[in-house]
N, C-alpha and C positions, 0 to 999 in steps of 0.2 A: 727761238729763245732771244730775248732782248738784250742788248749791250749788260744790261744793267745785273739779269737775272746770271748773265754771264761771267759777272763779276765777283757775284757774290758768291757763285759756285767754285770758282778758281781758287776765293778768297778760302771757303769752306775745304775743299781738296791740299792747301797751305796747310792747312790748322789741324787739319787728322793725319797729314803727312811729316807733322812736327811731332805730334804724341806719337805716332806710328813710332817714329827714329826713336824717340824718348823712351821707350817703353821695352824696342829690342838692343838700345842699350845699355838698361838694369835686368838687362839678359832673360827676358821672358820668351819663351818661345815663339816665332814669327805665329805656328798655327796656333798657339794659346790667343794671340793679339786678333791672327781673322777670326775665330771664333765667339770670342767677346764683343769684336766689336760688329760681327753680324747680327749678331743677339739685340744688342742696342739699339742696331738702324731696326731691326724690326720691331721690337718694343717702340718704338718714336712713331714709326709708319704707322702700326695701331692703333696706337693714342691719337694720332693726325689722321688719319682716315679711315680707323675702321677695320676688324679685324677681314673682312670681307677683301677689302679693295687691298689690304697689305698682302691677305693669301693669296690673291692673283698674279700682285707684281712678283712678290716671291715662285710662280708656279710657274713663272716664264724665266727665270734662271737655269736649271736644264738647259733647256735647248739652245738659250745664248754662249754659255760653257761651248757645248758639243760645238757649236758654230763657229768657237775663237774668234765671238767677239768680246769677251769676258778672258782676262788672262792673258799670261803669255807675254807680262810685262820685263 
């Protein structure tokens, strides 16, 4: 990953970590908020590449879970 693309991902994790806080403090539920907002990255990922290559990336979630490296923040 490039300085740059690294930048803009830090910048990106800032900015859903802002609505994140925003959103459980007009008291919505933390699992209403991951819910929604899993729905969305994948809705994005399909429109961006394709229902195909999103059911992949999504089919390797499992097993990152079980492994901890997903979680457990």
């Amino acid at each position: 990953m490039s300085a740059v693309d690294a930048d803009r991902r830090q910048l990106a994790v800032t900015y859903l970590a802002d609505a994140w806080a925003k959103a459980e403090s007009a008291g919505i539920p933390v699992d209403v908020i991951a819910a929604v907002a899993l729905a969305k990255a994948y809705s994005e990922l399909v429109d961006a590449l394709g229902a195909e290559t999103a059911a992949n990336i999504a089919a390797r979630f499992p097993e990152q879970i079980r492994a901890g490296r997903i979680g457990g923040t």
